[in-house]
PDB file of the backbone (N, CA, C, O) and the ligand in Angstrom, with CONECT records:
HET     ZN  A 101       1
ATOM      1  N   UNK A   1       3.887 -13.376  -7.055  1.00  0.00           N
ATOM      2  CA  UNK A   1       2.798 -12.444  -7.374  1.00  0.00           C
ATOM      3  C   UNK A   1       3.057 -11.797  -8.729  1.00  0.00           C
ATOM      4  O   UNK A   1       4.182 -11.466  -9.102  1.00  0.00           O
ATOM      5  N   UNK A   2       2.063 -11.656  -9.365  1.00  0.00           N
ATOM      6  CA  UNK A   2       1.774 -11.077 -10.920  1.00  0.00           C
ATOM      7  C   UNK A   2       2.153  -9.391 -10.674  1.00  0.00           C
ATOM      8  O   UNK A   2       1.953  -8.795  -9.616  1.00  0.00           O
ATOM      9  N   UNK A   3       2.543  -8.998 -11.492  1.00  0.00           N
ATOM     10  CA  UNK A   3       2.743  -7.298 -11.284  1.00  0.00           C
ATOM     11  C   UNK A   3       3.125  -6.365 -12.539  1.00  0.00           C
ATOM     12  O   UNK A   3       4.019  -5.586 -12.867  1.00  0.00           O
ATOM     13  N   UNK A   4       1.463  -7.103 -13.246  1.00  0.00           N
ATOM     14  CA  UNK A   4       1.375  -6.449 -14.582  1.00  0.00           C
ATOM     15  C   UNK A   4       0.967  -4.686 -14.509  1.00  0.00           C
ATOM     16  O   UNK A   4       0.706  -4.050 -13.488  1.00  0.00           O
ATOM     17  N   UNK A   5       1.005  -4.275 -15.651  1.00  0.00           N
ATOM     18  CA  UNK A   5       0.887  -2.824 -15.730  1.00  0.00           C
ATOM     19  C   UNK A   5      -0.644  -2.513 -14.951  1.00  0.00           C
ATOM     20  O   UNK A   5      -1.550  -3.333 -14.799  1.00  0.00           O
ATOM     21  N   UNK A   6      -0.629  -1.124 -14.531  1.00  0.00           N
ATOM     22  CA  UNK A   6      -1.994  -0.983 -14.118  1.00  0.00           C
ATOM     23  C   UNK A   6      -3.145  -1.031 -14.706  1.00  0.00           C
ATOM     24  O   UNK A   6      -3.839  -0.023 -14.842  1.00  0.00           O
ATOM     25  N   UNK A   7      -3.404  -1.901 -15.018  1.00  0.00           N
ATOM     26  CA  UNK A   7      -4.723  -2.351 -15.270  1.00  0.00           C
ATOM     27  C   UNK A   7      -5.778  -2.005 -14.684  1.00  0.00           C
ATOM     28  O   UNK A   7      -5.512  -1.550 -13.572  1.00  0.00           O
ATOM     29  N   UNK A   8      -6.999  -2.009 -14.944  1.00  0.00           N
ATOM     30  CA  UNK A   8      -8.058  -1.921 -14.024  1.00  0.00           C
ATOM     31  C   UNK A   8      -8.671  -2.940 -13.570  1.00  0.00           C
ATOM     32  O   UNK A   8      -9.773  -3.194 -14.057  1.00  0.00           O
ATOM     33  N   UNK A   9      -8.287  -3.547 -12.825  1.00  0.00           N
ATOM     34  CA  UNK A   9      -8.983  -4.673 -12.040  1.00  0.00           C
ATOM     35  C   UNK A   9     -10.255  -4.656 -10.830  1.00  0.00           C
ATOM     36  O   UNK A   9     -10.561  -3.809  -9.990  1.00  0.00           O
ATOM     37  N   UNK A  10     -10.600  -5.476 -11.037  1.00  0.00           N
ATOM     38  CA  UNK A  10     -11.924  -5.371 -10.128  1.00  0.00           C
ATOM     39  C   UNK A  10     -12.144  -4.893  -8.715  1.00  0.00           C
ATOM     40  O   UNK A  10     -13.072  -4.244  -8.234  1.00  0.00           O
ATOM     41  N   UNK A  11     -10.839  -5.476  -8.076  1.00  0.00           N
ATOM     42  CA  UNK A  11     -10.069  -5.529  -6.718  1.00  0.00           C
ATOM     43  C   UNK A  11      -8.825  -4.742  -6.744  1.00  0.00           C
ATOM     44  O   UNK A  11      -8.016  -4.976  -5.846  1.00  0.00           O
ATOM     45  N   UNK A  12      -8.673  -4.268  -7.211  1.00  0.00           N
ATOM     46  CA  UNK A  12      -7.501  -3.310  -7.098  1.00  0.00           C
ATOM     47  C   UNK A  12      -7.116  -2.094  -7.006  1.00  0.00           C
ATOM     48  O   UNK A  12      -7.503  -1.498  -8.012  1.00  0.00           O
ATOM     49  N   UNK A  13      -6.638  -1.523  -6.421  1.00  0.00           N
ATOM     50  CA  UNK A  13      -6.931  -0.117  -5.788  1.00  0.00           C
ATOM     51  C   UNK A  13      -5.559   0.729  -5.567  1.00  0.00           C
ATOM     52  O   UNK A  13      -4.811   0.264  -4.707  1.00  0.00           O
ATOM     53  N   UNK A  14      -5.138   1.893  -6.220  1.00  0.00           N
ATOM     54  CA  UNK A  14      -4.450   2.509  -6.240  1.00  0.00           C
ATOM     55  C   UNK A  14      -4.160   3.337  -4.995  1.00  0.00           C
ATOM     56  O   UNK A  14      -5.040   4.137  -4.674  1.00  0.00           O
ATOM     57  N   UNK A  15      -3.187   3.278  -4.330  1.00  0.00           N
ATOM     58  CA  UNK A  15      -3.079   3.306  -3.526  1.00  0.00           C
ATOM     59  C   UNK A  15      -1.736   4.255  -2.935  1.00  0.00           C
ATOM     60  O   UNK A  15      -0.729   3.781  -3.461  1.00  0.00           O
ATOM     61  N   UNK A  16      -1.364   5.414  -2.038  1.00  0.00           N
ATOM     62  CA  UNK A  16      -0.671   5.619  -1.421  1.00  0.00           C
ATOM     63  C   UNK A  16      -0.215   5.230   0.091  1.00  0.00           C
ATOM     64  O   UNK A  16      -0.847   5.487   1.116  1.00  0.00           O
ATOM     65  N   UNK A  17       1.380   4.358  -0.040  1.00  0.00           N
ATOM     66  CA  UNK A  17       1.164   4.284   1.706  1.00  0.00           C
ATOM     67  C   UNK A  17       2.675   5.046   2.430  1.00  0.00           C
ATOM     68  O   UNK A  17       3.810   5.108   1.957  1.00  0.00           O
ATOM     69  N   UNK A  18       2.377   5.327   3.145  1.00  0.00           N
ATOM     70  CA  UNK A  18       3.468   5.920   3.724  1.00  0.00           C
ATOM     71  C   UNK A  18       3.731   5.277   5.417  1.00  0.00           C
ATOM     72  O   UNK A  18       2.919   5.224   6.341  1.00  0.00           O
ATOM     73  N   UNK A  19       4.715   4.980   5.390  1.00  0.00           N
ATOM     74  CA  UNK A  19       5.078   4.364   6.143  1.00  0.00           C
ATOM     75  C   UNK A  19       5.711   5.324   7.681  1.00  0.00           C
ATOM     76  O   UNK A  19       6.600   6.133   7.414  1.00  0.00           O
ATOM     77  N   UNK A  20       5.276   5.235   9.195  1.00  0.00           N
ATOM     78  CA  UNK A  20       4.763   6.025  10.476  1.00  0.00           C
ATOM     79  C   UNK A  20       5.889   5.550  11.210  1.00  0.00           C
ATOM     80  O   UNK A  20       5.804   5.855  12.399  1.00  0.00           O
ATOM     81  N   UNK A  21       6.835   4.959  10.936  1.00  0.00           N
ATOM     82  CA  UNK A  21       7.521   4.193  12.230  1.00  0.00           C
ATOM     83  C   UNK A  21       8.550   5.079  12.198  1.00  0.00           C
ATOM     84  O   UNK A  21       9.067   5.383  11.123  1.00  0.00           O
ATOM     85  N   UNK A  22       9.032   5.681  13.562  1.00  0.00           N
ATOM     86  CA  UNK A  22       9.558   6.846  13.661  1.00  0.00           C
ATOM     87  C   UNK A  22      11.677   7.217  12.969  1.00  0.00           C
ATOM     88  O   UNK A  22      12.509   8.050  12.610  1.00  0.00           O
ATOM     89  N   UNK A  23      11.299   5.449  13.308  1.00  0.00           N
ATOM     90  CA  UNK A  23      13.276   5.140  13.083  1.00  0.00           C
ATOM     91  C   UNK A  23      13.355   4.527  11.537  1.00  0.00           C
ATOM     92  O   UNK A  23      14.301   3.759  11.362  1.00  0.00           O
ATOM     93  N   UNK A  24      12.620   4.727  10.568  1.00  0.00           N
ATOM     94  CA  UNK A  24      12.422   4.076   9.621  1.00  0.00           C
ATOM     95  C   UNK A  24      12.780   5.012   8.774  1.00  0.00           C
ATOM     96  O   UNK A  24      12.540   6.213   8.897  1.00  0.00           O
ATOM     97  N   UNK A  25      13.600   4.269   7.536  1.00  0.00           N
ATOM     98  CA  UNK A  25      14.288   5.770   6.540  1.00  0.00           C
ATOM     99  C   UNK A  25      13.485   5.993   5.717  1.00  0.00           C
ATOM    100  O   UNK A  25      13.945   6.886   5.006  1.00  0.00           O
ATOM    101  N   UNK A  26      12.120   5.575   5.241  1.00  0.00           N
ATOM    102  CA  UNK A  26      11.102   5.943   4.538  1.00  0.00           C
ATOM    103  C   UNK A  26      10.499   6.263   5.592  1.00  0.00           C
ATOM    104  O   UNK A  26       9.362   5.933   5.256  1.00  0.00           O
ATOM    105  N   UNK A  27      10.393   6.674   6.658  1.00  0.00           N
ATOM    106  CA  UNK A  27       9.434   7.523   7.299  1.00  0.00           C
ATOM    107  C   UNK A  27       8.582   8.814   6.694  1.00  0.00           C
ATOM    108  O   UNK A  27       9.175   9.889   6.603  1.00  0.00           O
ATOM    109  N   UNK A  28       7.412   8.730   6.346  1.00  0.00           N
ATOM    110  CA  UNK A  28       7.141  10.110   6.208  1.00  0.00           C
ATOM    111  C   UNK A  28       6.828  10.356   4.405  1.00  0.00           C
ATOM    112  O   UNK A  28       6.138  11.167   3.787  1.00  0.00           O
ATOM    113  N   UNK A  29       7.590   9.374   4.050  1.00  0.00           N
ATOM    114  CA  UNK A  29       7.769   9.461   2.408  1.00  0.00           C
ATOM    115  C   UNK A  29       6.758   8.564   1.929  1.00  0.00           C
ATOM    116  O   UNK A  29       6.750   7.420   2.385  1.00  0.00           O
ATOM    117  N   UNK A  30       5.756   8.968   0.931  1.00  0.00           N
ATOM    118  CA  UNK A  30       4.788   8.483   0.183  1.00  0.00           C
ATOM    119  C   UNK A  30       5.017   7.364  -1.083  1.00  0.00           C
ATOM    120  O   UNK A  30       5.725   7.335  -2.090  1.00  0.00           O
ATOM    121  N   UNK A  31       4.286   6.706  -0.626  1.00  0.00           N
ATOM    122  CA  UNK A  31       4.731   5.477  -2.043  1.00  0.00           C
ATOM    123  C   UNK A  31       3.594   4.796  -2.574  1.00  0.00           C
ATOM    124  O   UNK A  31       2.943   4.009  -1.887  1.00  0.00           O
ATOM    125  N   UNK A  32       3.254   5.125  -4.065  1.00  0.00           N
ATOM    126  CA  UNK A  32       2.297   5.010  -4.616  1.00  0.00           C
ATOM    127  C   UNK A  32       2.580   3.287  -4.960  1.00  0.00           C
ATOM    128  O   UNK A  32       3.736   2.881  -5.075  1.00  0.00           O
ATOM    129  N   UNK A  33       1.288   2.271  -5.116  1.00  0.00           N
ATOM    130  CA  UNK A  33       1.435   1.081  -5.564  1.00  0.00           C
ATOM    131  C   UNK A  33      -0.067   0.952  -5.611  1.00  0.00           C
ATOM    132  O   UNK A  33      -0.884   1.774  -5.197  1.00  0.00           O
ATOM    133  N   UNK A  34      -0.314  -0.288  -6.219  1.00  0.00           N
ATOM    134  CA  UNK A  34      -1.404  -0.910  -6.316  1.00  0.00           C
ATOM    135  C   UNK A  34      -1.682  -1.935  -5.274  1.00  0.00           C
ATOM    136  O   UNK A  34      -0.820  -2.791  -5.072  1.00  0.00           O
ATOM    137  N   UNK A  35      -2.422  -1.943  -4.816  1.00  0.00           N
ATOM    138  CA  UNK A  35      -3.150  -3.131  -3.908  1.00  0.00           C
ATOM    139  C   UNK A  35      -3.923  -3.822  -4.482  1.00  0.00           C
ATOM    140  O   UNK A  35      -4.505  -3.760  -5.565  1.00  0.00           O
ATOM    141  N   UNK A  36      -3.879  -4.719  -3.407  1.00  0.00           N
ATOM    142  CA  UNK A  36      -5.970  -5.802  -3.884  1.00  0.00           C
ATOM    143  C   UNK A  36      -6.238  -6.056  -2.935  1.00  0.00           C
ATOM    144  O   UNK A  36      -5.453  -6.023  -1.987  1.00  0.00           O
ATOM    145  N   UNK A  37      -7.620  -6.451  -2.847  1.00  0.00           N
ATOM    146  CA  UNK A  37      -8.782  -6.567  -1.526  1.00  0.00           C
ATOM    147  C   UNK A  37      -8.053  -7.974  -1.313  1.00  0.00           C
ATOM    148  O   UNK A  37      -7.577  -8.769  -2.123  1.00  0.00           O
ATOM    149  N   UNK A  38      -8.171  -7.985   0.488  1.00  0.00           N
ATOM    150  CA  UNK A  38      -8.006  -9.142   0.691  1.00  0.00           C
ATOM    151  C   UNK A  38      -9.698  -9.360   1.150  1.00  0.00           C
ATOM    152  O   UNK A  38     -10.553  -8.479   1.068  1.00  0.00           O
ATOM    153  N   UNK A  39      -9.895 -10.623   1.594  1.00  0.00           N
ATOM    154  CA  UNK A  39     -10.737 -11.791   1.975  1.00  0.00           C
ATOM    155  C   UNK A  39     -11.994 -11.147   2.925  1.00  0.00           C
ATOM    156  O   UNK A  39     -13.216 -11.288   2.881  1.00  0.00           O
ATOM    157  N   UNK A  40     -10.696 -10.040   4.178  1.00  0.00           N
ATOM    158  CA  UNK A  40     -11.450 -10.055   5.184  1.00  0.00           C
ATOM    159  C   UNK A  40     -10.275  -8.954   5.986  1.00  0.00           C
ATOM    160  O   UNK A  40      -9.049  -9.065   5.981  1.00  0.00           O
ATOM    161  N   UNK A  41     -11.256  -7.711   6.759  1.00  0.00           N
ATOM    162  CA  UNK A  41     -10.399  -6.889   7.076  1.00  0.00           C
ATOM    163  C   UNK A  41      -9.283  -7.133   7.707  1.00  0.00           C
ATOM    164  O   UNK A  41      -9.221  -8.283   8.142  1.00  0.00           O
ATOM    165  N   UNK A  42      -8.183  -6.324   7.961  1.00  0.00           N
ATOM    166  CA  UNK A  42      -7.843  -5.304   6.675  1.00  0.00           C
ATOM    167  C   UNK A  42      -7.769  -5.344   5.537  1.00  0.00           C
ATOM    168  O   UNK A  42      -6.897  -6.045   5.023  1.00  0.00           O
ATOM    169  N   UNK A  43      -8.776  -4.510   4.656  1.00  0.00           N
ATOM    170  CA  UNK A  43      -9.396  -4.888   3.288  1.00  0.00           C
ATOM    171  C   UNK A  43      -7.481  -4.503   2.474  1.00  0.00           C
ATOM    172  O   UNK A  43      -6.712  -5.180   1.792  1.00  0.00           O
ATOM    173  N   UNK A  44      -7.450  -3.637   2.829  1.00  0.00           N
ATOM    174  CA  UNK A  44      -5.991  -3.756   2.079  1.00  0.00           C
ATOM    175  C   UNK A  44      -4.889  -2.996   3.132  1.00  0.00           C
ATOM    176  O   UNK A  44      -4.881  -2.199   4.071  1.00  0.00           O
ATOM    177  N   UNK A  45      -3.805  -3.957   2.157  1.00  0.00           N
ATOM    178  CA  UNK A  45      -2.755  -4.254   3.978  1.00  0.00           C
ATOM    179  C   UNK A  45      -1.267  -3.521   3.093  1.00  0.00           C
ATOM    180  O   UNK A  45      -1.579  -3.359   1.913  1.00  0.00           O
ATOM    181  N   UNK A  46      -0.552  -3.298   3.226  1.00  0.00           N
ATOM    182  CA  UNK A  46       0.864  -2.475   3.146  1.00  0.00           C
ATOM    183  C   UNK A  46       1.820  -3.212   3.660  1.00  0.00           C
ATOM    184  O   UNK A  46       1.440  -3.811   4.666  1.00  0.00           O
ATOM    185  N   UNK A  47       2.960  -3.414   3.353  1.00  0.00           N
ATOM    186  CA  UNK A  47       3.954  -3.642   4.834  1.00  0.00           C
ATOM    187  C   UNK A  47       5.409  -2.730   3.819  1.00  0.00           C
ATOM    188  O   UNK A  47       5.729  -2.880   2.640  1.00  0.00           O
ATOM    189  N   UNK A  48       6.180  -1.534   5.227  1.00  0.00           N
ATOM    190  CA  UNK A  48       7.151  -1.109   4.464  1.00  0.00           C
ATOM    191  C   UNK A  48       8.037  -1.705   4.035  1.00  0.00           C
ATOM    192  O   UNK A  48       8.831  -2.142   4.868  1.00  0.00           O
ATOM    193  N   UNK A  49       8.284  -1.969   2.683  1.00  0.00           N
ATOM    194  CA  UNK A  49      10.149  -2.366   2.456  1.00  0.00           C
ATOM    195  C   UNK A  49      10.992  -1.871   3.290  1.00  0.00           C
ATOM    196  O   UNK A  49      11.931  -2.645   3.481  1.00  0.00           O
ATOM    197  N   UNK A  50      11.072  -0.685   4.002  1.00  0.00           N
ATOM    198  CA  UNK A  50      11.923  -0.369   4.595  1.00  0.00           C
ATOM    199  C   UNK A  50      12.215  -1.008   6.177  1.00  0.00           C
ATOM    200  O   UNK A  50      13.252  -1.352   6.745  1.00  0.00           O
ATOM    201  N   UNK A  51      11.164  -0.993   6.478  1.00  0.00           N
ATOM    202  CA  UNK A  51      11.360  -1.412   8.201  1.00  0.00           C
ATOM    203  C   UNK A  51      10.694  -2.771   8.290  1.00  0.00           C
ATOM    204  O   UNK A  51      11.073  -3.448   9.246  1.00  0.00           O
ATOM    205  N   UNK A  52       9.731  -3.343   7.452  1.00  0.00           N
ATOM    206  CA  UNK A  52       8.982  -4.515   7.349  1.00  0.00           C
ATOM    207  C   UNK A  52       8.018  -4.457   8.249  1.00  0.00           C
ATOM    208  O   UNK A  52       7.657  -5.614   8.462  1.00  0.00           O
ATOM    209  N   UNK A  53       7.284  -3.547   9.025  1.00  0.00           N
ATOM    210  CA  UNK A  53       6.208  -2.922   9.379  1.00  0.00           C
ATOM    211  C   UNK A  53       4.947  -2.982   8.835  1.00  0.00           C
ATOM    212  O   UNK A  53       5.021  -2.744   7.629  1.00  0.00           O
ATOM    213  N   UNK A  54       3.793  -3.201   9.207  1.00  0.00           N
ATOM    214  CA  UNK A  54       2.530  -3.102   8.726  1.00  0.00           C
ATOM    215  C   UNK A  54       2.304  -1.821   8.586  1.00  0.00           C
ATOM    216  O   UNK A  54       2.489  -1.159   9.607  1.00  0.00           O
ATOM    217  N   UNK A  55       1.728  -0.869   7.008  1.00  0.00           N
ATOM    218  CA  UNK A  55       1.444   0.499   6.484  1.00  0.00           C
ATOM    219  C   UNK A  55       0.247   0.758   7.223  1.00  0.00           C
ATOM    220  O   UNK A  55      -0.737   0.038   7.053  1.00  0.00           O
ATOM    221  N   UNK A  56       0.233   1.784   8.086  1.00  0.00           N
ATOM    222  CA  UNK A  56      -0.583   2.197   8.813  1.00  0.00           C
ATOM    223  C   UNK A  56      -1.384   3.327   7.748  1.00  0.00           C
ATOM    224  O   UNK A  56      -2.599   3.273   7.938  1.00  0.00           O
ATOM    225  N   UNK A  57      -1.224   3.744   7.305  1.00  0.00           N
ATOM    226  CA  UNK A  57      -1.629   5.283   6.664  1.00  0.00           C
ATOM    227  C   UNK A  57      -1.139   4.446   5.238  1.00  0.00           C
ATOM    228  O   UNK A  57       0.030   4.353   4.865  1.00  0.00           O
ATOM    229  N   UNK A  58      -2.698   3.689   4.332  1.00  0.00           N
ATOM    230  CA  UNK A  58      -3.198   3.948   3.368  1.00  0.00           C
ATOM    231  C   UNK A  58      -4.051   4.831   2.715  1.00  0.00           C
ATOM    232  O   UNK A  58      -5.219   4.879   3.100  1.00  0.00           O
ATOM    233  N   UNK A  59      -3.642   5.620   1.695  1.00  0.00           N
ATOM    234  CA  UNK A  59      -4.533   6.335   1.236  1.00  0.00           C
ATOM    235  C   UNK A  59      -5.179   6.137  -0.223  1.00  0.00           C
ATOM    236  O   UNK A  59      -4.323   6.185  -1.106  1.00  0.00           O
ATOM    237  N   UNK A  60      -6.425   5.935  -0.659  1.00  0.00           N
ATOM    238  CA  UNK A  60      -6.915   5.367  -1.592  1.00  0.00           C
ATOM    239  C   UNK A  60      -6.720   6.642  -2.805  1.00  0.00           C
ATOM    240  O   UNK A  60      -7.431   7.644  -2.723  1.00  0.00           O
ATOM    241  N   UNK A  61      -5.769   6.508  -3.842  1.00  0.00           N
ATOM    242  CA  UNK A  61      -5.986   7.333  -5.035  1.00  0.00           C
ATOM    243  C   UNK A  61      -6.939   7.331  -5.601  1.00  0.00           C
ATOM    244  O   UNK A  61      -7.533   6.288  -5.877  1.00  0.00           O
ATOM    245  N   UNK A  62      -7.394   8.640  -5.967  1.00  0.00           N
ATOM    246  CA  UNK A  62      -9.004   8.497  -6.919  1.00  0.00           C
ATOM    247  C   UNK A  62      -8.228   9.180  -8.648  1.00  0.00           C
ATOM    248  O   UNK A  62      -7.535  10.159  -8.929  1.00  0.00           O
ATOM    249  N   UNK A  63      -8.933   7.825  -9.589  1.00  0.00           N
ATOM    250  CA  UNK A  63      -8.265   8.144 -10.814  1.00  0.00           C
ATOM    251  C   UNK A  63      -9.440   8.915 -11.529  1.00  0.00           C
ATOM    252  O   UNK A  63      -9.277   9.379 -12.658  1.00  0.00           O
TER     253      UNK A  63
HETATM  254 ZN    ZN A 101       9.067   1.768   7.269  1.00  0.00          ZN2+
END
């Protein structure tokens, strides 16, 4: 995957996710990244580095 500077792309969406899983050492802690739309819901998907979990709690940054 490409992971040029933030650009403004068509599909791409700034994004906070914080990761819910209770035993997880990023629990709780916010992590800003960029996404892109996928295909077909879930329009945009997360998974933590930390626990390898699907990001339940995306939050869409407004620039
Ligand atoms: Zn996690």
């Amino acid at each position: 995957m490409e992971a040029t500077e933030e650009e403004a792309m068509p599909h791409s969406q700034r994004m906070i996710a914080i990761c819910r899983t209770a035993a997880c050492a990023a629990n709780g802690i916010p992590y800003p990244g960029t996404y892109y739309a996928a295909p077909e819901p879930p329009i945009y998907r997360g998974v933590c580095m930390g626990c390898g979990q699907p990001i339940t709690d995306l939050v869409p940054v407004r620039e």
